[in-house]
N, CA, C and O atoms as a DFTB+ gen file, in Angstrom:
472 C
 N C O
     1  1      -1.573      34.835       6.906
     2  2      -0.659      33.754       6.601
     3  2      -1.125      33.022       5.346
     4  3      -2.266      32.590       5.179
     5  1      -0.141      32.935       4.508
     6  2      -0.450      32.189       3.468
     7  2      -0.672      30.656       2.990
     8  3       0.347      29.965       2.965
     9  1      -2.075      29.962       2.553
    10  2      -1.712      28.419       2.565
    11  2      -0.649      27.871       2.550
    12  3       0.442      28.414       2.724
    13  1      -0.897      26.516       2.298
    14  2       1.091      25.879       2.308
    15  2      -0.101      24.916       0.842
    16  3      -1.325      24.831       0.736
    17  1       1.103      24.349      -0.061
    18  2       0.034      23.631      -0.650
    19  2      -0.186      22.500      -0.266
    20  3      -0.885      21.930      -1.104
    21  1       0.122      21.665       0.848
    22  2      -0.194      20.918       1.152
    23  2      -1.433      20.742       2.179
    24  3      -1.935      19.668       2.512
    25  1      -1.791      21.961       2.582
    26  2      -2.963      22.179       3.498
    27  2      -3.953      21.578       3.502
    28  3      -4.637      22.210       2.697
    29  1      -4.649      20.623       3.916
    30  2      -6.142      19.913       3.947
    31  2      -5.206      18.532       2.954
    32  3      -6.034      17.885       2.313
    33  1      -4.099      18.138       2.786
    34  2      -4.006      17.198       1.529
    35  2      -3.628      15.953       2.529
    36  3      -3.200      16.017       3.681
    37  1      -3.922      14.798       1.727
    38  2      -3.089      13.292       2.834
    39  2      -1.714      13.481       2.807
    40  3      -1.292      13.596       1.656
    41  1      -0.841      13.555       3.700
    42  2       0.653      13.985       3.563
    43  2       1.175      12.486       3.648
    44  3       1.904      12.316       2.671
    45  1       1.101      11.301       4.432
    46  2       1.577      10.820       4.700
    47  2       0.613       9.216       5.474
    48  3      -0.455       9.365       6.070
    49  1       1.132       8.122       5.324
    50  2       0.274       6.897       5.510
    51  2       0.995       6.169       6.407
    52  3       2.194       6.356       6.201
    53  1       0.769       5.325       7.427
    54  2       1.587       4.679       8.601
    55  2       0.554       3.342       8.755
    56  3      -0.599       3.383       9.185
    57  1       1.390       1.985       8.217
    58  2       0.901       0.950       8.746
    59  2       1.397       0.194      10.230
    60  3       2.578      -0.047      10.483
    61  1       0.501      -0.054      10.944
    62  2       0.861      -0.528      11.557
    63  2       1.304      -2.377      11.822
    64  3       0.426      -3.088      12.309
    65  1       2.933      -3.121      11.396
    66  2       3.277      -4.353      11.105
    67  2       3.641      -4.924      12.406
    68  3       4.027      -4.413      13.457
    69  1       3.342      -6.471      11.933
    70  2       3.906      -7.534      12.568
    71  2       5.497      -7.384      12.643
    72  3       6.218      -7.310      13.638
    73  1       5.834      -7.363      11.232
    74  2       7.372      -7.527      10.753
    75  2       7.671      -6.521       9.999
    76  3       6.822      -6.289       9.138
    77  1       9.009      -5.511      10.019
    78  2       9.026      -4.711       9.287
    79  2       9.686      -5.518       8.256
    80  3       9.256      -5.344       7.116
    81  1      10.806      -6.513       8.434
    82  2      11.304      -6.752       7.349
    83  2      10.243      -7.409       5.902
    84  3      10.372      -7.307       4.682
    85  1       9.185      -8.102       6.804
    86  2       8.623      -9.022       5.826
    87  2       7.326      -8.061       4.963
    88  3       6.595      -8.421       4.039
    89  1       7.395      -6.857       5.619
    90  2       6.224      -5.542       5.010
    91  2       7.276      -5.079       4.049
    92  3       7.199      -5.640       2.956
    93  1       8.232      -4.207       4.171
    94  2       9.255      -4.184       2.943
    95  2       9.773      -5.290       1.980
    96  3      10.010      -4.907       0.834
    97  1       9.965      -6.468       2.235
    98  2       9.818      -7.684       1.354
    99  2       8.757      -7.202       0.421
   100  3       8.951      -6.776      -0.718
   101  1       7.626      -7.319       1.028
   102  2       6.480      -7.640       0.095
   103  2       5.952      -6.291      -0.663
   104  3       5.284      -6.534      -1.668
   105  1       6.127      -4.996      -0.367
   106  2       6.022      -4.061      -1.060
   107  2       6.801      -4.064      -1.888
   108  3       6.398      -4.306      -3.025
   109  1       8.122      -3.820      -1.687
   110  2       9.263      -3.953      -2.826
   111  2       9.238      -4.371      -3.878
   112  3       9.599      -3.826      -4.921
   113  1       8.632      -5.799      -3.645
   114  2       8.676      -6.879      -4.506
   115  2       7.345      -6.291      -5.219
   116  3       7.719      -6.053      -6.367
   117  1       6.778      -6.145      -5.174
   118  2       4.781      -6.021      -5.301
   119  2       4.988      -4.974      -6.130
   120  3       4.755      -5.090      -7.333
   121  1       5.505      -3.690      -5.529
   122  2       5.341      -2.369      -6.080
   123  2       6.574      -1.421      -6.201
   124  3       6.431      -0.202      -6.298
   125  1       7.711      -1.994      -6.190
   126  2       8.806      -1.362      -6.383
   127  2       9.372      -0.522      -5.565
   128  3      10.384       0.056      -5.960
   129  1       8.831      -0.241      -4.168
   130  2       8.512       0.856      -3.290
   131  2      10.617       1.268      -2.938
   132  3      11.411       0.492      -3.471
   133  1      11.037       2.143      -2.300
   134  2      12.032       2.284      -1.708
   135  2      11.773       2.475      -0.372
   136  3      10.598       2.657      -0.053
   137  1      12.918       2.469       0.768
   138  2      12.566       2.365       2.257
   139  2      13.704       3.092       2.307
   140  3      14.548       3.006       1.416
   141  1      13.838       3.879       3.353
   142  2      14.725       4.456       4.661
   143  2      14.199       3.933       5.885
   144  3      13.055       4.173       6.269
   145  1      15.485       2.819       6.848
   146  2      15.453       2.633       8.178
   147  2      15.125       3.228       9.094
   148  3      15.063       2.011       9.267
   149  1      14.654       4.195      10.411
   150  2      15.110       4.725      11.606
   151  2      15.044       3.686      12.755
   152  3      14.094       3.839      13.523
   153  1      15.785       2.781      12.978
   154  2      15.886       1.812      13.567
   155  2      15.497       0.698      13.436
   156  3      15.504       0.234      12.295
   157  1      15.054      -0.066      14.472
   158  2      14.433      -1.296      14.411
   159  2      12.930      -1.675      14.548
   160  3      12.466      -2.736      14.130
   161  1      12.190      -0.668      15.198
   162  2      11.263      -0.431      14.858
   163  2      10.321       0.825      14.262
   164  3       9.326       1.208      14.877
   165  1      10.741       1.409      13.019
   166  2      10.094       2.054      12.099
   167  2      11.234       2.096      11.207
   168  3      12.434       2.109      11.478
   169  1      10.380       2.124       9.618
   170  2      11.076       1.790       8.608
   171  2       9.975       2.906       7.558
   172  3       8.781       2.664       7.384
   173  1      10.623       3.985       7.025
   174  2       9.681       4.560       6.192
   175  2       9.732       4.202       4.918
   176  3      10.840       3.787       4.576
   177  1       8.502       4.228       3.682
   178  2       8.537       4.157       2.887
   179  2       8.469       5.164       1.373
   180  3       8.106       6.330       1.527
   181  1       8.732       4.808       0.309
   182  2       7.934       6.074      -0.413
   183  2       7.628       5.468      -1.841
   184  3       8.622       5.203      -2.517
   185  1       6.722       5.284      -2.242
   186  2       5.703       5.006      -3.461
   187  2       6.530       5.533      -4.546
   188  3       6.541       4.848      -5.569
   189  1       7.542       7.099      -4.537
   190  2       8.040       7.762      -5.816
   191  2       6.994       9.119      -5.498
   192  3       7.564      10.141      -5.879
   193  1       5.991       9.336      -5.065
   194  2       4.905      10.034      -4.972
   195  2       4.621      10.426      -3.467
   196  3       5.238      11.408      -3.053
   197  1       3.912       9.891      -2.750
   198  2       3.938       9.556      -1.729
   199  2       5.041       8.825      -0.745
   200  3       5.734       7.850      -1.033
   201  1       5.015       9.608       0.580
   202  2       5.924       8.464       1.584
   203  2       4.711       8.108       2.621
   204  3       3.556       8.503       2.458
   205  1       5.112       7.380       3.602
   206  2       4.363       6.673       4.718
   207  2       5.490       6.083       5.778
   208  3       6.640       6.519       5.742
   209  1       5.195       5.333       6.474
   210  2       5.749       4.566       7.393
   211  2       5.302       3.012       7.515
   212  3       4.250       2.513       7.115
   213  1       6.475       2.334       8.231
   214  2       5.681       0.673       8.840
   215  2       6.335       0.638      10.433
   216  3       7.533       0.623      10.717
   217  1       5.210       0.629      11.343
   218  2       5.500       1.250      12.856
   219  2       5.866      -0.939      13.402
   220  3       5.393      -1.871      12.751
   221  1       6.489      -1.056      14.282
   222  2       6.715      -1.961      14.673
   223  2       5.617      -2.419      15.395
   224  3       5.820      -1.631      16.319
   225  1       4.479      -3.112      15.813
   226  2       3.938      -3.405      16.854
   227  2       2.351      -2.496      16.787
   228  3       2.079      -1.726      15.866
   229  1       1.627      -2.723      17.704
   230  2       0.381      -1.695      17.895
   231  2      -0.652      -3.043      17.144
   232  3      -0.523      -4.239      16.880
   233  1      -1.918      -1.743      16.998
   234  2      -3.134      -2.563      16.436
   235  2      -3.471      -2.052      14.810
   236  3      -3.823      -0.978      14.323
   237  1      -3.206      -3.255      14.316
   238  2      -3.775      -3.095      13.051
   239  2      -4.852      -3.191      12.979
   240  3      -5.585      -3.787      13.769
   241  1      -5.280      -2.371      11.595
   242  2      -6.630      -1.998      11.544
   243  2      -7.119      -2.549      10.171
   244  3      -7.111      -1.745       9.239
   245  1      -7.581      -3.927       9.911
   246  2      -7.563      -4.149       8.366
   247  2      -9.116      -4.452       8.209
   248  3      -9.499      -5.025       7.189
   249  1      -9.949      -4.109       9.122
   250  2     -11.341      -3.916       9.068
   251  2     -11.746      -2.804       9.520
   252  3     -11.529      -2.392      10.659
   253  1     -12.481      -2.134       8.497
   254  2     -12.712      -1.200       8.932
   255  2     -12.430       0.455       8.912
   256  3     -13.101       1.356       9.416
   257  1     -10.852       0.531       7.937
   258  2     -10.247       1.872       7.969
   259  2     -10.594       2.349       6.964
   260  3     -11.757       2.215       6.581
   261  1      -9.718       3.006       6.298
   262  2      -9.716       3.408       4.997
   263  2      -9.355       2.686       4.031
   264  3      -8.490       1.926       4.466
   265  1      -9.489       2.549       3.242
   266  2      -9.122       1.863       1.650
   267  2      -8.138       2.841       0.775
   268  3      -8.412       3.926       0.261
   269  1      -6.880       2.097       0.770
   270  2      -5.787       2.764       0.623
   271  2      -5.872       2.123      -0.718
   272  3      -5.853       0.893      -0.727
   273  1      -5.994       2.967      -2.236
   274  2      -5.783       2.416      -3.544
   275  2      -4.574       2.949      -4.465
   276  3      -4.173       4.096      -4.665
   277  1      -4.202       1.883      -4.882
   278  2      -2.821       2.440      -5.535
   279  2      -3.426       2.069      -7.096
   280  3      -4.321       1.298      -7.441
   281  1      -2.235       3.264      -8.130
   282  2      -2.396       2.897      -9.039
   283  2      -1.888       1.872     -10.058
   284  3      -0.945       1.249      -9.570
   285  1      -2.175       1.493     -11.264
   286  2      -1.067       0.505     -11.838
   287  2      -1.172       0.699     -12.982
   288  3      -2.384       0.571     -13.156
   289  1      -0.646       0.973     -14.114
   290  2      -0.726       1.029     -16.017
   291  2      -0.697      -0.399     -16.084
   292  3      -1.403      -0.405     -17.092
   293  1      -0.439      -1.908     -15.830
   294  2      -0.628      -3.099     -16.010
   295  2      -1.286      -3.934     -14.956
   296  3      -0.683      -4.803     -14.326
   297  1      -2.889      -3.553     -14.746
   298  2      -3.570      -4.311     -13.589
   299  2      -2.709      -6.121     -13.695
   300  3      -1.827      -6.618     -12.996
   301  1      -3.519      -6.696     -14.950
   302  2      -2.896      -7.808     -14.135
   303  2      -1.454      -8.261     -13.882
   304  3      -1.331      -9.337     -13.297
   305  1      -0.280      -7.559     -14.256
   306  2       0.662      -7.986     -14.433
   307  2       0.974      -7.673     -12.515
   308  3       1.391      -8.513     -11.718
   309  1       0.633      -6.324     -12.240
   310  2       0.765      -6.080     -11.108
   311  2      -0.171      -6.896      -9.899
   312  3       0.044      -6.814      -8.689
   313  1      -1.135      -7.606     -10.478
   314  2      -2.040      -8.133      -9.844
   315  2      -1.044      -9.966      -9.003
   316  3      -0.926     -10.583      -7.944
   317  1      -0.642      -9.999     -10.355
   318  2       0.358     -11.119     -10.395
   319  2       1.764     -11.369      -9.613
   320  3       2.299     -12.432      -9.297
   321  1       2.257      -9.759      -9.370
   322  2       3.429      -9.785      -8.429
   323  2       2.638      -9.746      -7.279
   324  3       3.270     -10.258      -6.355
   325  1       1.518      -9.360      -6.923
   326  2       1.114      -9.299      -5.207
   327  2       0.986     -10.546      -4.926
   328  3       1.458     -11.074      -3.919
   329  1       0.079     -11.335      -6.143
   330  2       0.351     -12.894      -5.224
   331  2       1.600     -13.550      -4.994
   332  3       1.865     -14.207      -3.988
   333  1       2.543     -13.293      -6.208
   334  2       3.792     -13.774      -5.924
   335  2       4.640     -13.027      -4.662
   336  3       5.502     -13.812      -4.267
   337  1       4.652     -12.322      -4.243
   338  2       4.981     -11.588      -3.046
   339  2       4.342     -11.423      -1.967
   340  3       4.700     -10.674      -1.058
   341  1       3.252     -12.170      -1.982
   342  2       2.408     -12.985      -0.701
   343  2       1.404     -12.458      -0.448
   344  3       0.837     -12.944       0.531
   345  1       0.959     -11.720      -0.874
   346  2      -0.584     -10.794      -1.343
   347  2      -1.619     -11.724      -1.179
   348  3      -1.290     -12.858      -1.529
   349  1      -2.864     -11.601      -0.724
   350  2      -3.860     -12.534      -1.106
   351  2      -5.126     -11.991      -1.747
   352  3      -5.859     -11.214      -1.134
   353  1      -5.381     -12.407      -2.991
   354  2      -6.597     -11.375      -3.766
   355  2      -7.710     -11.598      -2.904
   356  3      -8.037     -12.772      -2.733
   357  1      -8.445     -10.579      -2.249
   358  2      -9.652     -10.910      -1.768
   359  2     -10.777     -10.448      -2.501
   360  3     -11.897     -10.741      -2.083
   361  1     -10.625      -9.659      -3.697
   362  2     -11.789      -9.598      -4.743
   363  2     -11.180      -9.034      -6.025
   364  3     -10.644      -7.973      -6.345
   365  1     -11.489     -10.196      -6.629
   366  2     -11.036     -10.190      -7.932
   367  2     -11.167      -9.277      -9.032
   368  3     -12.190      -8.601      -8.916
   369  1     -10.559      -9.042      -9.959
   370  2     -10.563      -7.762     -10.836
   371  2     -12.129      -7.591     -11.659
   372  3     -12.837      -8.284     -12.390
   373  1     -12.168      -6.190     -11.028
   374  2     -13.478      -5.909     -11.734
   375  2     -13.718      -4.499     -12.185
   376  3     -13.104      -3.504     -11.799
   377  1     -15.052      -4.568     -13.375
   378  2     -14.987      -3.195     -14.215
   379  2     -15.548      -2.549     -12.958
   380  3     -15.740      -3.051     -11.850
   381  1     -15.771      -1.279     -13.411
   382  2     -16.334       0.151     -12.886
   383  2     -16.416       0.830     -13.942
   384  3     -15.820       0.328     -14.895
   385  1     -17.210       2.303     -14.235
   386  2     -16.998       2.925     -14.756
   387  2     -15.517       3.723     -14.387
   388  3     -15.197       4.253     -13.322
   389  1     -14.688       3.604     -15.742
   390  2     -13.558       3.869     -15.742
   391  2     -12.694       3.657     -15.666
   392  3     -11.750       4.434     -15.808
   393  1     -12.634       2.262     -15.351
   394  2     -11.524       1.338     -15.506
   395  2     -11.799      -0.104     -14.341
   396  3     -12.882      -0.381     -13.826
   397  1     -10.889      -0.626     -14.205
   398  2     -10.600      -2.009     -13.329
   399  2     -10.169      -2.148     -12.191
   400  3      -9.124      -1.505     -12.098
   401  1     -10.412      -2.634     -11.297
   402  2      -9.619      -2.823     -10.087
   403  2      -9.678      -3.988      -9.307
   404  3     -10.674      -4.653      -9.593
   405  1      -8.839      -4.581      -8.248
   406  2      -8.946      -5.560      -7.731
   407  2      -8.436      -5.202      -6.528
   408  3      -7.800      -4.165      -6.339
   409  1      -8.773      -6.285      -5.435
   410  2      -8.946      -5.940      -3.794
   411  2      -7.277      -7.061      -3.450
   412  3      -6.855      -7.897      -4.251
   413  1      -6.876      -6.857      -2.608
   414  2      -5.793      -7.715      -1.513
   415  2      -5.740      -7.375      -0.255
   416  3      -6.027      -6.336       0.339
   417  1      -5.294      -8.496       0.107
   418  2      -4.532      -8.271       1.545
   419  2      -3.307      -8.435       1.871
   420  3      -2.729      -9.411       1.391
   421  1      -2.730      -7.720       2.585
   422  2      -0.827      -7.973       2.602
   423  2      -0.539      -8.874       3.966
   424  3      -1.121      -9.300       4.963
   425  1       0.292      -8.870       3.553
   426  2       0.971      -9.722       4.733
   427  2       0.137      -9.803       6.247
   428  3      -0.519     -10.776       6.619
   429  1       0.292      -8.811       6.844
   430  2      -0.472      -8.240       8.172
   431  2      -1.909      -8.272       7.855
   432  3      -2.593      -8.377       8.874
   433  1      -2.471      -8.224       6.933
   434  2      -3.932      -8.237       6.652
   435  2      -4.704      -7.062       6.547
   436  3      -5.899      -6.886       6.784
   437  1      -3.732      -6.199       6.109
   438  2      -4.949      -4.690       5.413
   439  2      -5.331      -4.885       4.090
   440  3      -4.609      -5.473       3.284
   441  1      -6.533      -4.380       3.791
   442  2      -6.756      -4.788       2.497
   443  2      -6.452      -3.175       1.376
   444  3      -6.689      -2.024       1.743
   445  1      -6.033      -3.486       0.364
   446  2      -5.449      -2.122      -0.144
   447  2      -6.761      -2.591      -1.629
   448  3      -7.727      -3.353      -1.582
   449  1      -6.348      -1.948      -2.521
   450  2      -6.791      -2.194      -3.910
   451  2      -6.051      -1.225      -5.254
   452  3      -6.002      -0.013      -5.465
   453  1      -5.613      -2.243      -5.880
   454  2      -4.741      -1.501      -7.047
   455  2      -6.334      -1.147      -8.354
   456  3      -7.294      -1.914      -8.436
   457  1      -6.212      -0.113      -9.017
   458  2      -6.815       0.274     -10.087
   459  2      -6.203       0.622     -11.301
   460  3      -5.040       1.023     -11.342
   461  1      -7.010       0.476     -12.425
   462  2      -6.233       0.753     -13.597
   463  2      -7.233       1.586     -14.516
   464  3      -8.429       1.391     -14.299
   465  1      -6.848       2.595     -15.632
   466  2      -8.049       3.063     -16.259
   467  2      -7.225       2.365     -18.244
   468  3      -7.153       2.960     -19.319
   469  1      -6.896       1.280     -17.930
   470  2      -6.547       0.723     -19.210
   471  2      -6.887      -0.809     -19.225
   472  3      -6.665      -1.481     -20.232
């Protein structure tokens, strides 16, 4: 049987929200994201790149999981819509070799981190 190319790859990301409406609010706004409904509780998303989900209810995990990093060609401009869209910076933009990045938390309280190599 032949690989698939997606074999061993991250296919797909599922937060678990308080609110779906107020998790699509704040992505939208933040990162431009698009959504498809399947009811009232799950609402999928997709980056343009990536899709995921926002599950209604359960245990969030914002200590402790993975560190979900997105990219951005304008750190601070994008840095600037997360607070305006209710983001809270929890570590402020900093070098690395290779570019910049800065830490948040969303609404529900996972912490993500946008990077930039400009």
């Amino acid at each position: 049987m032949a690989k698939s190319s997606n074999d061993k790859c991250i296919d797909y990301i599922e937060f678990s929200v308080g609110d779906i409406a107020r998790s699509r609010d704040f992505y939208g706004t933040a990162f431009g994201w698009s959504f498809k409904d399947y009811g009232p509780s799950y609402c999928e998303f997709s980056d343009g790149r990536l899709t995921g989900g926002f599950a209604l209810g359960g245990q969030n995990k914002a200590a402790g999981g993975p560190l979900v990093i997105l990219y951005a060609d304008k750190l601070d401009e994008t840095r600037h819509r997360v607070e305006e869209a209710g983001g809270k910076i929890v570590k402020p933009a900093y070098s690395f070799p290779g570019g910049r990045r800065f830490h948040f938390s969303d609404p529900d309280g996972y912490e993500l981190a946008v990077w930039s190599d400009k």
